[in-house]
Backbone as ProteinMPNN parsed JSONL, in Angstrom:
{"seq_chain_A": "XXXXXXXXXXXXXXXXXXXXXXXXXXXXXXXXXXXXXXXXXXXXXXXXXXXXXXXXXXXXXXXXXXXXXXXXXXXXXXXXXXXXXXXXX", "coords_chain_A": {"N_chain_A": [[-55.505, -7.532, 10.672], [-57.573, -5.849, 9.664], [-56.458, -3.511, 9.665], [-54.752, -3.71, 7.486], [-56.288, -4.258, 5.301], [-57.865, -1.461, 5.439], [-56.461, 0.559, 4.635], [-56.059, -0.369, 2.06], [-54.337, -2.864, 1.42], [-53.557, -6.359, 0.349], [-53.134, -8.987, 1.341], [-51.068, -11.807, -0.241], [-50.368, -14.094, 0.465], [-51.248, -17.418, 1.821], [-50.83, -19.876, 2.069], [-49.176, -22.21, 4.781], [-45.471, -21.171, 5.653], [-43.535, -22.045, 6.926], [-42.701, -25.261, 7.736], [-43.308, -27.807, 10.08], [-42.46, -30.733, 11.915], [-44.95, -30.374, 14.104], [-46.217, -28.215, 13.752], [-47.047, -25.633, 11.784], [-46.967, -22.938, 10.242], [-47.88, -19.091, 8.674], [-45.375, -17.652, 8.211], [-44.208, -15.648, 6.232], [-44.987, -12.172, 5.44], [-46.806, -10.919, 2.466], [-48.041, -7.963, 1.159], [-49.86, -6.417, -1.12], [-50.909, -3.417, -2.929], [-52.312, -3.296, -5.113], [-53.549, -5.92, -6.786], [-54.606, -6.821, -8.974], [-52.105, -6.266, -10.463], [-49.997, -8.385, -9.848], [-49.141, -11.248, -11.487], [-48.758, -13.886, -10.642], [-48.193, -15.641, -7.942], [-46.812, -17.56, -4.699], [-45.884, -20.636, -2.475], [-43.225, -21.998, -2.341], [-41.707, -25.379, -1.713], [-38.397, -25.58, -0.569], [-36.973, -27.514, 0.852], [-34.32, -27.964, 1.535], [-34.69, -26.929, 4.446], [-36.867, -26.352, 6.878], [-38.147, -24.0, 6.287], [-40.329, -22.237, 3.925], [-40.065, -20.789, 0.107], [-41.213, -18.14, -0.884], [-42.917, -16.496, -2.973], [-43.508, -13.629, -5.539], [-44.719, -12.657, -9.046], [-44.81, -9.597, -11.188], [-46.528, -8.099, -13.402], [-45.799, -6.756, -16.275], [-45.603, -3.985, -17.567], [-46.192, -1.33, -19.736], [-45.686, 2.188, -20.488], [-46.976, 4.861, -20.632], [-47.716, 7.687, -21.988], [-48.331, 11.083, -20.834], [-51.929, 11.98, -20.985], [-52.27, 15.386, -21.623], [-49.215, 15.468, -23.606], [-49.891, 14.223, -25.665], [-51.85, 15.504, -26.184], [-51.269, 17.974, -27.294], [-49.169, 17.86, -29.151], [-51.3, 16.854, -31.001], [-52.477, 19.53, -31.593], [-50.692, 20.67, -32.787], [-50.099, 19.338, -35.284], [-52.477, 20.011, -36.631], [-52.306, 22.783, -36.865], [-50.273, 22.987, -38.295], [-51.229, 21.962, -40.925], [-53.356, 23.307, -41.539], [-51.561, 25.509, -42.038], [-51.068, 24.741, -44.686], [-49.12, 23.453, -44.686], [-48.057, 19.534, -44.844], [-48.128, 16.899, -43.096], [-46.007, 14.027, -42.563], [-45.588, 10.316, -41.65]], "CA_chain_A": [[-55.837, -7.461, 9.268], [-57.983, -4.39, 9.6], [-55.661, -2.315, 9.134], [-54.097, -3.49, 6.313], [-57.998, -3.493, 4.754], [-58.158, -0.02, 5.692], [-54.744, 1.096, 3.657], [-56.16, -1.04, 0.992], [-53.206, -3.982, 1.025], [-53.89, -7.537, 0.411], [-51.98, -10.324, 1.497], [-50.947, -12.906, -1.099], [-49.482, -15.406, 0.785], [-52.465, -17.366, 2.463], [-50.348, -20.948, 2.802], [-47.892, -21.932, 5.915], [-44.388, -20.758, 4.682], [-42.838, -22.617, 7.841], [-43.418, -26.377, 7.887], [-42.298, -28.311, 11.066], [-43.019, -31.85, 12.045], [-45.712, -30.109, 15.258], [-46.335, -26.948, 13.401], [-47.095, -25.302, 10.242], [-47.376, -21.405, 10.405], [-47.678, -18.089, 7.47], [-44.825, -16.294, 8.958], [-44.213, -14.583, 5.51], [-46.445, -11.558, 4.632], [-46.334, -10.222, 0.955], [-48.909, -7.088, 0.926], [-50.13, -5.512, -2.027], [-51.809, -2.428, -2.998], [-52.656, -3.795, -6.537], [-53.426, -7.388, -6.8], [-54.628, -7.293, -10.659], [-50.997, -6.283, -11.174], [-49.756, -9.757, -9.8], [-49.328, -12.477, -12.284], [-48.478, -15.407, -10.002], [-47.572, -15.99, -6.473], [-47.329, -18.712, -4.087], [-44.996, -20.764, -1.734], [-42.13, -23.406, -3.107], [-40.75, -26.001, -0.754], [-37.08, -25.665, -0.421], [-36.24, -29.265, 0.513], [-33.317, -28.052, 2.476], [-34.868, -26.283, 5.228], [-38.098, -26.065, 7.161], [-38.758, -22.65, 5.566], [-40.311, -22.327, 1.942], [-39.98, -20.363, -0.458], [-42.333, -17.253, -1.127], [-42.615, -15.563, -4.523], [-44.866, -13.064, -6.559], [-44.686, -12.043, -10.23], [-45.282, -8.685, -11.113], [-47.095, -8.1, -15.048], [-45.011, -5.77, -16.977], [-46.698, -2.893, -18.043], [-45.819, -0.511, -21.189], [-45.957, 3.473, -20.752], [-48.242, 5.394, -21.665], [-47.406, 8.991, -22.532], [-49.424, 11.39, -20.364], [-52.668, 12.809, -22.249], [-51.521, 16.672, -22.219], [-48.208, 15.854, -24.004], [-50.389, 13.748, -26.9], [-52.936, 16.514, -26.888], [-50.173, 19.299, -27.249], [-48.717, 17.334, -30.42], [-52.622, 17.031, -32.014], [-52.572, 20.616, -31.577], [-49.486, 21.092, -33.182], [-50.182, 18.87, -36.217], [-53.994, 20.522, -36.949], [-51.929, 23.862, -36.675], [-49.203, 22.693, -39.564], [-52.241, 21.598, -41.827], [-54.145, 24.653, -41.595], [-50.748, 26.632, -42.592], [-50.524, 24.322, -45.574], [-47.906, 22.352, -44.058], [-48.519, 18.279, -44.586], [-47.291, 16.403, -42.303], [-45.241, 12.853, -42.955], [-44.916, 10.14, -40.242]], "C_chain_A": [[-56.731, -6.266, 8.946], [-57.538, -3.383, 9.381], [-54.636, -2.028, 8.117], [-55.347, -3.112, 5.089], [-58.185, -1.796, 4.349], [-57.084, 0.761, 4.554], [-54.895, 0.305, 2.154], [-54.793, -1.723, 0.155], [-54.029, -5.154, 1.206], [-53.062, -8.174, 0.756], [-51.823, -10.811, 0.612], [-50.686, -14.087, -0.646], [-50.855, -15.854, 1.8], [-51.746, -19.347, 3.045], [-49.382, -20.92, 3.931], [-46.583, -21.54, 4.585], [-43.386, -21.8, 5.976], [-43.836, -24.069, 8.009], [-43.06, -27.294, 8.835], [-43.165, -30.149, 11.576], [-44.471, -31.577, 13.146], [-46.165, -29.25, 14.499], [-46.634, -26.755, 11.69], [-47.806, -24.137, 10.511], [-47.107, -20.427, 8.77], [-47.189, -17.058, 8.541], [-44.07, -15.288, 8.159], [-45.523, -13.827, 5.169], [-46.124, -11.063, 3.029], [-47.559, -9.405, 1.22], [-48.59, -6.6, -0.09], [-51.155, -4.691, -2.443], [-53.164, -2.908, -4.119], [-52.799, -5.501, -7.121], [-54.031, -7.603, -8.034], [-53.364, -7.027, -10.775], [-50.007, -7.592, -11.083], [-49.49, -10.644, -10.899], [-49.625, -13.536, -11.925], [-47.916, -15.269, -8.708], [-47.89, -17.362, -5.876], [-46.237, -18.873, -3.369], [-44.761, -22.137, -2.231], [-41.641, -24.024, -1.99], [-39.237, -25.929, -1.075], [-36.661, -27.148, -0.318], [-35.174, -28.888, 1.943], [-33.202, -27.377, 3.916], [-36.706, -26.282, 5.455], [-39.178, -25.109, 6.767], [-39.278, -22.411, 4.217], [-40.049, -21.006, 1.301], [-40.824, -19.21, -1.108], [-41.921, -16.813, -2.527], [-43.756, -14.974, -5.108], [-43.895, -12.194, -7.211], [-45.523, -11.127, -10.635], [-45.658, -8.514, -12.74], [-45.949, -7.295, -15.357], [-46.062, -4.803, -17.599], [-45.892, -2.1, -18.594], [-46.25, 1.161, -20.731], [-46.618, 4.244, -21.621], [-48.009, 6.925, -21.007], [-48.858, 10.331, -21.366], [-50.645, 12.312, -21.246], [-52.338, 14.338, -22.431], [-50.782, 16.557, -23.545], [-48.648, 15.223, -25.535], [-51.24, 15.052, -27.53], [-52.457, 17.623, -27.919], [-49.25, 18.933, -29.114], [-50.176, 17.029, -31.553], [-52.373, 18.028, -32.47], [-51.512, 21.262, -32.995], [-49.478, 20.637, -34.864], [-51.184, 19.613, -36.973], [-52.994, 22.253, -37.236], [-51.282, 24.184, -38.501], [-50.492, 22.767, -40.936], [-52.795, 23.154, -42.155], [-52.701, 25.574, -42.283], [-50.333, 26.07, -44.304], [-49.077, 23.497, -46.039], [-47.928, 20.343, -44.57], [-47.648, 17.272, -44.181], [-47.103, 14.341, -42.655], [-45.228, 11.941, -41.996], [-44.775, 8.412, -40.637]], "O_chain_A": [[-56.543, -5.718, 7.859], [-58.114, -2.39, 8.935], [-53.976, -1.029, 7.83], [-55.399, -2.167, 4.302], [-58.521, -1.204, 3.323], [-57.465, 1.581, 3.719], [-54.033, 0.358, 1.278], [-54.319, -1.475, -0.954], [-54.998, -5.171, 1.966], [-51.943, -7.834, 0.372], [-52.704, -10.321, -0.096], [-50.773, -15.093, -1.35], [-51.463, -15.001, 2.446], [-52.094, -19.917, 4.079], [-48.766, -19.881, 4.17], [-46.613, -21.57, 3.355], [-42.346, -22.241, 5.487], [-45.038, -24.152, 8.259], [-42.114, -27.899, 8.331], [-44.36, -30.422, 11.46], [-45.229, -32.547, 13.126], [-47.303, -29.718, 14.441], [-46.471, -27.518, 10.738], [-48.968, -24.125, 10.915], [-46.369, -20.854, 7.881], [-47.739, -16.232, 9.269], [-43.445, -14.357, 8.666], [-46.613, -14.276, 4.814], [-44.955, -10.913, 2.675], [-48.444, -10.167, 1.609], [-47.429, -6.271, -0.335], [-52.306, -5.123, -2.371], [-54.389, -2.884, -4.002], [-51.978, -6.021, -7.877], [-54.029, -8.802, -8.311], [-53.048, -7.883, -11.601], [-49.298, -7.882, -12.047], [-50.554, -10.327, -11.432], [-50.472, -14.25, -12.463], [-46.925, -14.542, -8.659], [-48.782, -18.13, -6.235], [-45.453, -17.93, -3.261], [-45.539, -23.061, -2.469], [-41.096, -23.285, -1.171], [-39.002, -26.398, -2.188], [-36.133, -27.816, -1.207], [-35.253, -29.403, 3.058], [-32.141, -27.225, 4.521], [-37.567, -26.233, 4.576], [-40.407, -25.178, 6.807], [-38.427, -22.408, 3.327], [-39.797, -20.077, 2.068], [-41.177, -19.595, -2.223], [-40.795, -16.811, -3.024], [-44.828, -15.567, -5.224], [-42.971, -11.484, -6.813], [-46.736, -11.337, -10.624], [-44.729, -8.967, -13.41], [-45.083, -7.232, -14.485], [-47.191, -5.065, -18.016], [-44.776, -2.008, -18.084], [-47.474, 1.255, -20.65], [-46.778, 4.291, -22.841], [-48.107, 7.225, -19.817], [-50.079, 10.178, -21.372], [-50.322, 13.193, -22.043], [-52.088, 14.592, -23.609], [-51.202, 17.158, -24.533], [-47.99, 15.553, -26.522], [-51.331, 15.484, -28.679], [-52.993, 18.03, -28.949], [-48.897, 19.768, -29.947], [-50.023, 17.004, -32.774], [-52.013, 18.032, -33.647], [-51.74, 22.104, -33.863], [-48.959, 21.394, -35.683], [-50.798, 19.93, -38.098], [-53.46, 22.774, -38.249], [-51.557, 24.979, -39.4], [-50.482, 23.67, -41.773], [-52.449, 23.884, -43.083], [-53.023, 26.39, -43.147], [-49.564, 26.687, -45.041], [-48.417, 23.161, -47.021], [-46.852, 20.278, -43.975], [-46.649, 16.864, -44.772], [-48.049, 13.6, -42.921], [-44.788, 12.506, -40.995], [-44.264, 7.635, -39.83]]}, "name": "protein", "num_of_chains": 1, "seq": "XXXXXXXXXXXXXXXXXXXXXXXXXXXXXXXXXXXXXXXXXXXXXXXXXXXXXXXXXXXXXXXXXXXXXXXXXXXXXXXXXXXXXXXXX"}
């Protein structure tokens, strides 16, 4: 685990994922870099097999324009104005 630490990954999965009448092991890993981006994870019993079910939900996240290409369009507007331009939007 030190060396996922080091690379700054987390695990998510922290229950067994294998459940056996002697046994009960976490022989799925899920690592992530970003664990605010997560929503939900965890492990589902199947029913039809000793093995469960792993899962993690990832947020959705919206684009965002990089600041240059906003700045570059300020620029551009302040420019219009000044020529007596007025701009509509």
């Amino acid at each position: 685990m030190k060396t996922t630490r080091l690379n700054g990954l987390t695990q998510l999965i922290k229950d067994p994922t294998r459940v056996t009448e002697n046994s009960s092991t976490t022989i799925d890993l899920v690592f992530v870099n970003n664990l605010h981006r997560i929503a939900s994870h965890g492990v589902q019993e199947f029913g039809a097999s000793d093995h469960s079910i792993v899962f993690a939900i990832k947020k959705a996240g919206t684009y965002k324009a990089p600041t240059e290409i906003r700045e570059a369009f300020r620029q551009r507007a302040i420019q219009k104005r000044h020529c007596g331009h007025s701009l509509e939007y």
